[in-house]
Residue frames as a rotation matrix with the C-alpha (Angstrom) as fourth column:
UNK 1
0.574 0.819 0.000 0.00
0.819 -0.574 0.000 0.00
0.000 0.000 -1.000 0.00
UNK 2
0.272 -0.289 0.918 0.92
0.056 -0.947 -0.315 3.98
0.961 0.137 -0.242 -0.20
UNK 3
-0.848 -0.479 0.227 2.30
0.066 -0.521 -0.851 5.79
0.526 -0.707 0.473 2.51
UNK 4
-0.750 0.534 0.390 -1.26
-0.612 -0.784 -0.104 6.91
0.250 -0.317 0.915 2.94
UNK 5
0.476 0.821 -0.315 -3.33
-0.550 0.557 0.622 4.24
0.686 -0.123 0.717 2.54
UNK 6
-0.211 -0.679 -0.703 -1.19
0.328 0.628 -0.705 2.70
0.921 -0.379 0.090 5.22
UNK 7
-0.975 -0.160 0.155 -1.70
-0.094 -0.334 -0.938 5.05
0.201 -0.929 0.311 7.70
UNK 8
-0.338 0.754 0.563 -5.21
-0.934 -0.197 -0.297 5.01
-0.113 -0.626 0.771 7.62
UNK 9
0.319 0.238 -0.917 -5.00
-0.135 0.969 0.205 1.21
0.938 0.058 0.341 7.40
UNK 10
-0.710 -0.637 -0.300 -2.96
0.465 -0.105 -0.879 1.45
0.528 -0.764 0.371 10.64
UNK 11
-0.952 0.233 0.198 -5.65
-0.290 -0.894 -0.342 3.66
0.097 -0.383 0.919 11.81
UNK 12
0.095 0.995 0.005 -8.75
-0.936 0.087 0.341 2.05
0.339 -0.037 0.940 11.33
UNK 13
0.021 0.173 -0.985 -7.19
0.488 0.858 0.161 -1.48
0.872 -0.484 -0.067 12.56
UNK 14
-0.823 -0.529 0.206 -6.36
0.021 -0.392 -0.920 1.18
0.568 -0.753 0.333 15.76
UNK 15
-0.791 0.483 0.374 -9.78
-0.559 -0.820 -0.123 1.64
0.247 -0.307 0.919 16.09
UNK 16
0.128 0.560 -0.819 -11.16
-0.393 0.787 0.476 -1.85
0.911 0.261 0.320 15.76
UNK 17
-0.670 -0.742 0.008 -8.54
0.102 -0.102 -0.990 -2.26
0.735 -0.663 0.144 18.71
UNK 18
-0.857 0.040 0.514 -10.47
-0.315 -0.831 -0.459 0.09
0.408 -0.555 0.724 20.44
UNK 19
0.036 0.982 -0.185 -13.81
-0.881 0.119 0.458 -1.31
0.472 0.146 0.869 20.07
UNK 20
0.449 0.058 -0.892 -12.86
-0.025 0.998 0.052 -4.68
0.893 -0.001 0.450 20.77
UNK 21
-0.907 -0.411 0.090 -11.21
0.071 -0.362 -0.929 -3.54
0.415 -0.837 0.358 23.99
UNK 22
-0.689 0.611 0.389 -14.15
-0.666 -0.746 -0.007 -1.74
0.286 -0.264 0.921 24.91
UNK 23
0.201 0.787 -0.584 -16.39
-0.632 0.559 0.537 -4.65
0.749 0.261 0.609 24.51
UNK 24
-0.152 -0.524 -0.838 -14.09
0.557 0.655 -0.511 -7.09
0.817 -0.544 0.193 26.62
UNK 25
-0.936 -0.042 0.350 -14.16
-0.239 -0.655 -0.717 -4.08
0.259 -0.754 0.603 29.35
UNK 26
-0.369 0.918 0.144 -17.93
-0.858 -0.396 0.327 -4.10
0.357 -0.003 0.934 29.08
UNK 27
0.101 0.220 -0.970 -18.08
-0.257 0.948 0.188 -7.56
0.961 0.230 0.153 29.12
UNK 28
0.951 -0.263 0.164 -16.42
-0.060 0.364 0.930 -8.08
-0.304 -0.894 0.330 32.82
UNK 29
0.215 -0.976 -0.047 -12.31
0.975 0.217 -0.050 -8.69
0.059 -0.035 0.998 31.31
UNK 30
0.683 -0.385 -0.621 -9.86
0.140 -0.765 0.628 -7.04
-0.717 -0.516 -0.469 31.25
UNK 31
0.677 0.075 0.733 -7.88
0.735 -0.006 -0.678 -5.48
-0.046 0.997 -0.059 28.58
UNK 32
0.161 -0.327 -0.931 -5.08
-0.100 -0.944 0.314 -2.93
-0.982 0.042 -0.185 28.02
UNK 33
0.659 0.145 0.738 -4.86
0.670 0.335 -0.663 -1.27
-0.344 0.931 0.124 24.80
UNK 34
0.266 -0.624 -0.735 -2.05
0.202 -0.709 0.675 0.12
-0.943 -0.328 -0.063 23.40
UNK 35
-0.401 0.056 -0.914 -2.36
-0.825 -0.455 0.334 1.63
-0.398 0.889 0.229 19.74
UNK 36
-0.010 0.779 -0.627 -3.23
-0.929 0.225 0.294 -1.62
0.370 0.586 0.721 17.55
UNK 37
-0.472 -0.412 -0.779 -2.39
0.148 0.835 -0.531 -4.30
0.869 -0.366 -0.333 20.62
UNK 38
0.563 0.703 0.434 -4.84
-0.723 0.165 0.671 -5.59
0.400 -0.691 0.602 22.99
UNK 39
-0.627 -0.758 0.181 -2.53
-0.624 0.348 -0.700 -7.15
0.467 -0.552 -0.691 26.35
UNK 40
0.705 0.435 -0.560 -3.82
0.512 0.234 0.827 -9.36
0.491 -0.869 -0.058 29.23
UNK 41
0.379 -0.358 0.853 -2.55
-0.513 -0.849 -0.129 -7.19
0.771 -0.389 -0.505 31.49
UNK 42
0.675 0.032 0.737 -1.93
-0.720 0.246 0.649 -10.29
-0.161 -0.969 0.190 33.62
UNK 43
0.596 -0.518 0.613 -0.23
0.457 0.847 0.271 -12.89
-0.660 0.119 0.742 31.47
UNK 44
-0.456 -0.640 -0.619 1.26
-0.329 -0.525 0.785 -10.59
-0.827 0.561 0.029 29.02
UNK 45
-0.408 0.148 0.901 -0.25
0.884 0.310 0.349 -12.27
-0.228 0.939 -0.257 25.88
UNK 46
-0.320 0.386 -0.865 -1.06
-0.148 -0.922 -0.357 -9.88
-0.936 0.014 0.352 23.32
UNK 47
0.285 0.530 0.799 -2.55
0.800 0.327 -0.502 -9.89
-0.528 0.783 -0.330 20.25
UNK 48
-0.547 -0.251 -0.799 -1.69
-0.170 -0.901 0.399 -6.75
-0.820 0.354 0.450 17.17
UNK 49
0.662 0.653 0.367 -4.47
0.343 0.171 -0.924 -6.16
-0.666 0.738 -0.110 14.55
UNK 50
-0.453 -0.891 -0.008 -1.76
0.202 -0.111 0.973 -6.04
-0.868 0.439 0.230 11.63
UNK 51
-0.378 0.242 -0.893 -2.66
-0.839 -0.497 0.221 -5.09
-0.391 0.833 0.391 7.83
UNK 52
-0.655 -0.001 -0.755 -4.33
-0.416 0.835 0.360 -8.14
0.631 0.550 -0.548 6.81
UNK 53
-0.809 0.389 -0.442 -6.16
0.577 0.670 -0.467 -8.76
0.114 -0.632 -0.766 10.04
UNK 54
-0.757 0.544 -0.363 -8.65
-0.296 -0.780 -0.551 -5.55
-0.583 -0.310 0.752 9.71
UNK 55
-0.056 0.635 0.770 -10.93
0.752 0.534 -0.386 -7.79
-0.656 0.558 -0.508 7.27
UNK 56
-0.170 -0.808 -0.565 -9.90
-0.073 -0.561 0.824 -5.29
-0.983 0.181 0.036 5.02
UNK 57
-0.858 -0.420 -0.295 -9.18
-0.469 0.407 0.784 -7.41
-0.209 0.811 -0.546 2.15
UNK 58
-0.827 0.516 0.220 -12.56
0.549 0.827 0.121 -9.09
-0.120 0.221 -0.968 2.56
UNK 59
0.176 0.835 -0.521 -14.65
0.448 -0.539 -0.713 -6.18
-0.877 -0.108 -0.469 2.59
UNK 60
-0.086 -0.008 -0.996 -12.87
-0.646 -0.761 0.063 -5.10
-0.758 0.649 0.060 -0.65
UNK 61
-0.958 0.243 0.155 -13.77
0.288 0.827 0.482 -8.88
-0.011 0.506 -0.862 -2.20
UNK 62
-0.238 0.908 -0.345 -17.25
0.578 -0.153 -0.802 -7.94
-0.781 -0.390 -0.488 -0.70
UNK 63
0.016 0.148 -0.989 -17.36
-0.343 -0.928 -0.145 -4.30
-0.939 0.342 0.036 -2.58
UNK 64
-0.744 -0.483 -0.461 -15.90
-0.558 0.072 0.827 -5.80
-0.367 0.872 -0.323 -5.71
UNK 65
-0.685 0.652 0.327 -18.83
0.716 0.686 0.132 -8.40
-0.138 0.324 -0.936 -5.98
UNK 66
-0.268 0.957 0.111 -21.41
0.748 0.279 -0.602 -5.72
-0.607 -0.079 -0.791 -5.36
UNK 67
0.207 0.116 -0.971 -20.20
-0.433 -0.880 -0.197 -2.95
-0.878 0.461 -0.132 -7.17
UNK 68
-0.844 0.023 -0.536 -20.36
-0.523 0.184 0.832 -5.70
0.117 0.983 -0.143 -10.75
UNK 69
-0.703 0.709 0.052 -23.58
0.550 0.590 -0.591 -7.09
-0.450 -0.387 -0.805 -9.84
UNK 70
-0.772 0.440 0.459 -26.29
0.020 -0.705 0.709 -5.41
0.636 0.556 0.536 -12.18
UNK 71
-0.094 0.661 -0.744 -28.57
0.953 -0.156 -0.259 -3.72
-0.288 -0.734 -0.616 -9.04
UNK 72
0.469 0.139 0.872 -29.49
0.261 -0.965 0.014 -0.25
0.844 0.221 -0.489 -8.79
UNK 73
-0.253 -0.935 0.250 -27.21
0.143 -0.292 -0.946 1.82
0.957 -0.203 0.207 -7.15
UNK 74
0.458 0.524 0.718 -29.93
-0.748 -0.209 0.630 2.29
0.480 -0.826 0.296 -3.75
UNK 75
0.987 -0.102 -0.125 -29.41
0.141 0.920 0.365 -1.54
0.078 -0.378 0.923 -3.67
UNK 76
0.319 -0.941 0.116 -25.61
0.421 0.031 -0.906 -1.18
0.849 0.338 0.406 -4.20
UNK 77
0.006 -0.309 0.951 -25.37
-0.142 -0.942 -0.306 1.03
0.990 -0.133 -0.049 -1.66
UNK 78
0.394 0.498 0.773 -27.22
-0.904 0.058 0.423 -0.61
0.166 -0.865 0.473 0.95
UNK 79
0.965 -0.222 -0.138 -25.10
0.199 0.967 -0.160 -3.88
0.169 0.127 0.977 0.07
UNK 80
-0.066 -0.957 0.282 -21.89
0.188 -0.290 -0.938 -2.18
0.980 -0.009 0.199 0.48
UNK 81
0.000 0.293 0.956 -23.34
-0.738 -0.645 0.198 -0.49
0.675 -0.705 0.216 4.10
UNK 82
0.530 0.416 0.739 -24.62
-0.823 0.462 0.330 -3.11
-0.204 -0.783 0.588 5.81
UNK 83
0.855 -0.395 -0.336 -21.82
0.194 0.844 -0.500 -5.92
0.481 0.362 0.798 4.40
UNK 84
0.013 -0.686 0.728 -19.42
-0.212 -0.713 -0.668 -3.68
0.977 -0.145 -0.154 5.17
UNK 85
-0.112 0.047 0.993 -20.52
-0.925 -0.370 -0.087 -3.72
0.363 -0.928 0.085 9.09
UNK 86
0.925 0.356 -0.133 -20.99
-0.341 0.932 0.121 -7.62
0.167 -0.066 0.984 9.20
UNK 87
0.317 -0.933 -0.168 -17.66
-0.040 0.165 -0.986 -8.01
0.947 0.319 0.015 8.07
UNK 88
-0.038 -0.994 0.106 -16.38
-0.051 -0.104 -0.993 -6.12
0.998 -0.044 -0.047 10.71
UNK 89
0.499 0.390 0.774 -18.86
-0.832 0.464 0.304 -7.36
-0.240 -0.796 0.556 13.85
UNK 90
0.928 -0.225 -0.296 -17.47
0.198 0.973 -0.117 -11.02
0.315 0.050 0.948 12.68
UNK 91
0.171 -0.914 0.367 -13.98
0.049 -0.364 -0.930 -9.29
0.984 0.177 -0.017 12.22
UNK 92
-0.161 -0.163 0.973 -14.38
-0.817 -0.532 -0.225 -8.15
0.554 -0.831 -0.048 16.31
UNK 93
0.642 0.608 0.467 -15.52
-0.750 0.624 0.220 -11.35
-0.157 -0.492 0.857 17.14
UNK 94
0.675 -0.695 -0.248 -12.56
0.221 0.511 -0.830 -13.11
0.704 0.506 0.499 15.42
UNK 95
0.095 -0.884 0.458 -10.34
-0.123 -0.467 -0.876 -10.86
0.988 0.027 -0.153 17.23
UNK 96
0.080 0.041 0.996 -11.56
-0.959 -0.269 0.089 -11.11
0.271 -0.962 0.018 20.59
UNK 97
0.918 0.049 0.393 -11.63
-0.193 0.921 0.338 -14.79
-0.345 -0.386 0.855 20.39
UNK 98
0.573 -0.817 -0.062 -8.28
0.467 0.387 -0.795 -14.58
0.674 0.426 0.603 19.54
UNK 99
-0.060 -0.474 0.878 -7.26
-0.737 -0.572 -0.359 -12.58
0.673 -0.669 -0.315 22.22
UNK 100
0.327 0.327 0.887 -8.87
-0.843 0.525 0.117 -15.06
-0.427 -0.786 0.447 24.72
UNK 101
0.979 0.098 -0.177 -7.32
-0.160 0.909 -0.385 -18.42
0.124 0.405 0.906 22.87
UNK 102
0.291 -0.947 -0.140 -3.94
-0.376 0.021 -0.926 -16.91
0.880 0.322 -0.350 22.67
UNK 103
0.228 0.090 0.970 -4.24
-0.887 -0.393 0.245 -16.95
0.403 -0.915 -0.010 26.40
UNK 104
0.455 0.563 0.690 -4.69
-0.743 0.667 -0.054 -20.33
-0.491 -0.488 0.721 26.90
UNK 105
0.499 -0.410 0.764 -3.20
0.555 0.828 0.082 -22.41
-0.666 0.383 0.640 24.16
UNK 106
-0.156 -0.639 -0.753 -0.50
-0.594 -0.549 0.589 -20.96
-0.789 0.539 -0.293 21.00
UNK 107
-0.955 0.018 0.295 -1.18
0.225 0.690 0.687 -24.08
-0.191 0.723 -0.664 19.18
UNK 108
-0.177 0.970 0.164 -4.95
0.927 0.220 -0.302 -23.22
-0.330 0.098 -0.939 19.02
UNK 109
0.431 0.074 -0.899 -4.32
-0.042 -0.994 -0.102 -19.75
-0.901 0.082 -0.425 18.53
UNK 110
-0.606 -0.563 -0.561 -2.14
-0.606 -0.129 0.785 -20.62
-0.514 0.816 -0.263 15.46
UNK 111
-0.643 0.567 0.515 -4.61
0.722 0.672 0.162 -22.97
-0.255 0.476 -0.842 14.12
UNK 112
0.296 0.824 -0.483 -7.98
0.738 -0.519 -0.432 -20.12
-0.607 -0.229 -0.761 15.03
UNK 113
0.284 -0.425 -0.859 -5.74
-0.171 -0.904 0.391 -17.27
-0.944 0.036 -0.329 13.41
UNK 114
-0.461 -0.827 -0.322 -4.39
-0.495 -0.061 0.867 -18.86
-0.736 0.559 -0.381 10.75
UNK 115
-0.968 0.228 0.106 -6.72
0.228 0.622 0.749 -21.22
0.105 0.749 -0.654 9.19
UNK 116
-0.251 0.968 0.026 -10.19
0.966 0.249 0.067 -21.40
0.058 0.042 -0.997 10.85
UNK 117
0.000 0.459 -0.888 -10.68
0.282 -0.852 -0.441 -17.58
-0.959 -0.250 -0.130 11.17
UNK 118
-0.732 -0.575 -0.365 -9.18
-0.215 -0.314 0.925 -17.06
-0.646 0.756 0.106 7.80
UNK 119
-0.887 0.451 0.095 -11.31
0.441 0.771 0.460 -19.78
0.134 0.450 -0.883 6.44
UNK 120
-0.508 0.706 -0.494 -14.64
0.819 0.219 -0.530 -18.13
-0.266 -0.674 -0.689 8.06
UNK 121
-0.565 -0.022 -0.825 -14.07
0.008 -1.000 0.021 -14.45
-0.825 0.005 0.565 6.98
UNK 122
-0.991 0.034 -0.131 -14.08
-0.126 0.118 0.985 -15.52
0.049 0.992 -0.113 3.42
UNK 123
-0.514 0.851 -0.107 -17.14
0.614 0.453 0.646 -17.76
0.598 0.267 -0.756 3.63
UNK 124
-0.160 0.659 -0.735 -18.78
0.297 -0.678 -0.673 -14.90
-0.941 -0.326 -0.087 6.21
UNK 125
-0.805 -0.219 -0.551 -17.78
-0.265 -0.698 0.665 -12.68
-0.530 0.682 0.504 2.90
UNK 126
-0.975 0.115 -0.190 -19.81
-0.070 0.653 0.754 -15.05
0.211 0.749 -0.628 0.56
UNK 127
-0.248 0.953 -0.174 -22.82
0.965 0.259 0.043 -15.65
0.086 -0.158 -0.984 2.26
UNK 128
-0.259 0.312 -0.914 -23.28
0.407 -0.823 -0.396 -11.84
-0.876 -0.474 0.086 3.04
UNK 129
-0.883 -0.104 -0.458 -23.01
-0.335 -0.544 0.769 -11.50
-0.329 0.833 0.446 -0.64
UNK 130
-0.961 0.240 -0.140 -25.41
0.179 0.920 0.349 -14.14
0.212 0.310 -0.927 -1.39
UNK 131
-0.124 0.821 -0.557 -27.64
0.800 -0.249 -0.546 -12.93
-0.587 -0.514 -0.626 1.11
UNK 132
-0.418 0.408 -0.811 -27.89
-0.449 -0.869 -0.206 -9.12
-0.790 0.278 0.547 -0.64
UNK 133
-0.605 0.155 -0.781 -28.56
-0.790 0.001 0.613 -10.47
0.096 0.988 0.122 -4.27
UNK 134
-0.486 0.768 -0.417 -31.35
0.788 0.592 0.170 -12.56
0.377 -0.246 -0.893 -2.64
UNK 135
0.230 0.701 -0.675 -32.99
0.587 -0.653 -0.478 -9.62
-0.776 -0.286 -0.562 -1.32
UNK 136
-0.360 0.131 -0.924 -32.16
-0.712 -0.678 0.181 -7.96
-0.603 0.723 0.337 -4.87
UNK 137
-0.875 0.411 -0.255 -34.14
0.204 0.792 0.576 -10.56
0.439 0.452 -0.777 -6.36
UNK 138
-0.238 0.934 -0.266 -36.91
0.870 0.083 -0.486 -10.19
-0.432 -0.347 -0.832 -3.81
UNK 139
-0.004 0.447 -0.895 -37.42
0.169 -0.881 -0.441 -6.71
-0.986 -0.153 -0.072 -4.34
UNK 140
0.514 0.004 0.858 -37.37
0.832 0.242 -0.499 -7.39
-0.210 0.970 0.121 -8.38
UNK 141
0.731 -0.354 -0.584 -34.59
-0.425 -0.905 0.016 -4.26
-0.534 0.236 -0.812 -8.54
UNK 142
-0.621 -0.782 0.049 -31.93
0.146 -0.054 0.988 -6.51
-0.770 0.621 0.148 -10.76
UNK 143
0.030 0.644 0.765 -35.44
0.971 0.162 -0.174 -6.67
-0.235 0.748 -0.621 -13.56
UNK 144
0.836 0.548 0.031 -35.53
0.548 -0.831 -0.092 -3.08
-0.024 0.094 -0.995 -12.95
UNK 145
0.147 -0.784 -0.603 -31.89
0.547 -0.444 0.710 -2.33
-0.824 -0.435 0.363 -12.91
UNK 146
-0.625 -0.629 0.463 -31.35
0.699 -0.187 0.690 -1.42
-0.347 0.755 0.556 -16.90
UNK 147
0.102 0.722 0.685 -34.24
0.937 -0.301 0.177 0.57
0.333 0.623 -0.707 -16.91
């Protein structure tokens, strides 16, 4: 990536960070964050949302499906919106359960991290897609798209 699109890749995994902290706080744990690394503050394990781990890459697989799909651009829009935020609720949910695995086992964390989360995003990706272009079907807007 650019210079730029780095930083605010760096920036928006900073903020997932955040959230996913936040949640764990809410939750009853416990959590220190420090820029894009979520500690146990008790065992030391940490965890760094890194370029590649911000579902990122799957939300621009996502975009790419819905922006060549023949919809009208309302639909488009609302498929990009609300995929978009799935993504990155699963994405927080990935992460925190990686935060809590690392804890506990490395060998399960490298499995969870490396395959089965990996493996999940994708097919999260898919079915969200699936799902919109079923509900552009219900709402007969691909019949109406060329008009």
């Amino acid at each position: 990536m650019t210079p730029p699109a780095q930083k605010i890749d760096q920036q928006f995994s900073r903020a997932l960070v955040k959230v996913a902290g936040g949640l764990i706080h809410l939750c009853g744990g416990k959590a220190l964050i420090q820029g894009a690394v979520l500690r146990d503050p008790v065992a030391g394990f940490a965890v760094e949302m890194r370029d590649g781990c911000n579902a990122v890459n799957v939300t621009f697989l996502l975009w790419s499906a819905v922006l060549a799909f023949p919809a009208p651009r309302k639909q488009k829009a609302l498929g990009l919106l609300a995929g978009s935020l799935i993504i990155q609720v699963v994405n927080i949910v990935r992460f925190i359960s990686l935060y809590y695995i690392g804890q506990y086992s490395l060998t399960w964390f490298d499995f969870a991290h490396g395959y089965l989360w990996e493996t999940l995003l994708v097919l999260d990706t898919m079915v969200v897609f699936w799902l919109w272009v079923n509900r552009v079907f219900r709402v007969g807007a691909v019949a109406n798209a060329g008009r």
